[in-house]
N, C-alpha and C positions, 0 to 999 in steps of 0.2 A: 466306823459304823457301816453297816453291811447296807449297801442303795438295793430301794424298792423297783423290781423287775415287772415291764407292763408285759400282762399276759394276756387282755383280751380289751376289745372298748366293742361298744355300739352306740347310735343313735338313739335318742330319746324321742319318740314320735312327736310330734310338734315341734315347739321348737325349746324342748327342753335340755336342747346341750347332746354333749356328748357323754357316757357311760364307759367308765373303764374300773378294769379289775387291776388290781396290783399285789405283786408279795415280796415280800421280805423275809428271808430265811423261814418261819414257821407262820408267819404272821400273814395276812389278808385284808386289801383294802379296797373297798367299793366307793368310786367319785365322781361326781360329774361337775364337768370341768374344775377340777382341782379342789372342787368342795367335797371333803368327807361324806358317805354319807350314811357310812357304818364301817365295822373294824372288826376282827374278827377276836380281839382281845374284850370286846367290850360287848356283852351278848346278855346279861343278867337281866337284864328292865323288860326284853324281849321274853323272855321267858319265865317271868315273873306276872307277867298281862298275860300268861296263858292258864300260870297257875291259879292265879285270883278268878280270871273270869270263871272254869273249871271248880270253882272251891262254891259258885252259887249255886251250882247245879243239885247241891246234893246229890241223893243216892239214884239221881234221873240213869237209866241205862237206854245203848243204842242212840249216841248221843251222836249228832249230824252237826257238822263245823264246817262256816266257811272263813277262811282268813285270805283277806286283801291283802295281799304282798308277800315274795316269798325271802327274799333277801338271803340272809346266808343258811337258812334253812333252820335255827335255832326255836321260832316259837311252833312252827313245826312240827321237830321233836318234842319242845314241853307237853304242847298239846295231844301226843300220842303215849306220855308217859302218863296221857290222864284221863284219856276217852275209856278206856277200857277196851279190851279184844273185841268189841262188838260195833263199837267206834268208828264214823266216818267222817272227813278230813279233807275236804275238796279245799283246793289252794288257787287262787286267782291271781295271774302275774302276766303283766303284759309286755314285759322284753322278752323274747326266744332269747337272749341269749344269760341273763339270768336264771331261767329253769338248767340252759345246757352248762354253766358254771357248777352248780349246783348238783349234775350229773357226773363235772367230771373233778377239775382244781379244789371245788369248794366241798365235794360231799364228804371227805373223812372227817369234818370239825363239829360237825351236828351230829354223826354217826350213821351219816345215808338214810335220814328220814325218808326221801322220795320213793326209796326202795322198797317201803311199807307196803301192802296191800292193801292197806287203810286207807293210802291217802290218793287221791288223784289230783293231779295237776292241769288247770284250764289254760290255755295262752286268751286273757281276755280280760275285760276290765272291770276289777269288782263292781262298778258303779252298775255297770247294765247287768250284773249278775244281781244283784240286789233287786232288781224293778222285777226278775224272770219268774220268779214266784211267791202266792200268799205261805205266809207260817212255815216255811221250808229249812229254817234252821235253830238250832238249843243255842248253838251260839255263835257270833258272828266279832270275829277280830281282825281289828283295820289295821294293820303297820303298813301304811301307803306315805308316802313321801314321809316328809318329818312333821305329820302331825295337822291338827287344824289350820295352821300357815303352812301351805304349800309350797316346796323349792322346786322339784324338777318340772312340775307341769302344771301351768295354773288349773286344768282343771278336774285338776284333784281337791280343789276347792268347792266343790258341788259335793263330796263326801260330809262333809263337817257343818256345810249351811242344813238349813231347815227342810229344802227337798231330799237330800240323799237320807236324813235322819228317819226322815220319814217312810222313806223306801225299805232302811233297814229296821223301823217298828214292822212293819207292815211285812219281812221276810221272816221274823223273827215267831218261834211261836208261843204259846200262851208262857209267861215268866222265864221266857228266853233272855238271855245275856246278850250283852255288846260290849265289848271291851275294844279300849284306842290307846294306841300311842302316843307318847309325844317325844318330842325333845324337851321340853319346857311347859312353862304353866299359860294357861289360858284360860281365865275365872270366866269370859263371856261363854266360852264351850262351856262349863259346867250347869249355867242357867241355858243354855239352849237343849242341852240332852232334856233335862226337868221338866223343858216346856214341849218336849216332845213326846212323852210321855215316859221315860227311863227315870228312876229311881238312881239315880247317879251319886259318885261321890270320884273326887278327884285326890288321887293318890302318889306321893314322891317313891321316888322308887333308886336307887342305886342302878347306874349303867353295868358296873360288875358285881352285882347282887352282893353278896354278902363281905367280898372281896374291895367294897366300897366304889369307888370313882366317880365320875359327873352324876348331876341330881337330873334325870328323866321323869317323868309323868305318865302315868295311865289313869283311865278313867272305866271303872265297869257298874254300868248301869244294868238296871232290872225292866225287865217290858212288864209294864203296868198299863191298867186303865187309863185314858188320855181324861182332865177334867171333863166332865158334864156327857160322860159315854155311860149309858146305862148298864146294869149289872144286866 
C-alpha cells in the first residue's frame, strides 16, 4: 500500500491542535492530530447541503452566500453550480493555510472553485461575520468543525447554541436559508433551529452521495417569523 506523504500542517488557534494535510498517490487527507477531519474521497453530504439548501431558494436571482468553512473546496463548487452567473459566494475560513492548500495541492479536486470571480474568500471567523450585518444573506452554510459538537475548537460551539442562531436569523434575509453540517445526528439541534425561528428538518445524507458510504447529516431550515413577532 502506497504511505500517506505530509505535505503541509498548521496550528489551530487556541488550543486546537495541530492541522495537517496529507496525500496518498490521488487521494487527500485533512487532520488534526491524527483525527480525520475530511477526505477527499468522501465529499457528496458536502455538496449535497449546498444542493438542498440552493433548491429552497426557488427562482430567487442575485443570490448572496456565505459559507463558514472552506475545507477542500467542494460545497463551494456545488454552490456555484447553483447560484447562477449573477451569484455571490463569500467563504469564511480562519486557517491561512487552508485557503493557501486550497490555492495550490488541494485546488484540481473541486475544480479551482476559488478561481471564480464569484467567490471571495475572507481569513476570518464566520461567527463575527454573522453579527457584521442585518439580512445580508439568501443563504448561509456552516461546515465548521464537525458539526453542532465541536472537535477542533471549542468555540465553534457558540455557532450551534442559541446566540450564534440567532445571529444567523438576524443575517439572513426575509425566507433565507441556513443550511449545517454534521457528521452525525443531533435531535437537540433540530428543536433548537425551530425554536429559533427556522423551519428546519434534519436530513441523512450519504458521505459519497450517490456512491453511498458513512451516514452524514444536514439540516436546511427556512427564516420564518419567530412565535409572537407580529406580521
Amino acid at each position: 500500500m502506497i504511505p500517506w506523504e505530509l505535505i503541509g500542517k498548521a496550528q489551530v488557534p487556541g488550543d486546537g491542535g495541530e492541522m495537517t494535510l496529507h496525500r496518498r498517490d490521488a487521494e487527500f487527507s485533512i487532520r488534526v492530530d491524527r483525527f480525520e477531519l475530511m477526505n477527499s474521497r468522501m465529499h457528496g453530504s458536502e455538496e449535497t447541503l449546498a444542493e438542498l439548501a440552493c433548491a429552497k431558494l426557488g427562482e430567487r436571482r442575485s443570490v448572496r452566500m456565505l459559507i463558514g468553512g472552506l475545507g477542500m473546496g467542494y460545497t463551494v463548487a456545488a454552490a456555484l453550480r447553483q447560484v447562477g452567473p449573477r451569484g455571490q459566494i463569500v467563504v469564511a475560513e480562519l486557517m491561512p493555510a487552508v485557503v493557501e492548500w486550497n490555492r495550490g495541492p488541494l485546488a484540481h479536486l473541486a475544480g479551482r472553485p476559488l478561481e471564480d470571480p464569484r467567490v471571495t474568500v475572507r481569513l476570518a471567523d464566520v461567527g463575527a461575520m454573522l453579527c457584521e450585518g442585518r439580512e445580508a444573506y439568501d443563504v448561509i452554510l456552516l461546515d465548521v468543525d464537525n458539526g453542532p459538537v465541536g472537535f477542533t475548537r471549542k468555540d465553534n460551539d457558540w455557532l450551534y447554541a442559541e446566540d450564534g442562531l440567532a445571529a444567523a436569523f438576524s443575517a439572513l434575509r426575509p425566507a433565507g436559508v441556513l443550511g449545517v453540517w454534521s457528521v452525525g445526528p443531533e435531535r437537540v439541534f433540530t428543536r433548537r433551529l425551530r425554536k429559533a425561528g427556522f423551519d428546519a428538518k434534519e436530513i441523512s445524507v450519504r458521505a459519497r452521495g450517490s456512491c453511498g458510504g458513512a451516514r452524514h447529516v444536514v439540516w436546511i431550515g427556512t427564516k420564518i417569523r419567530k412565535p409572537g413577532e407580529q406580521v
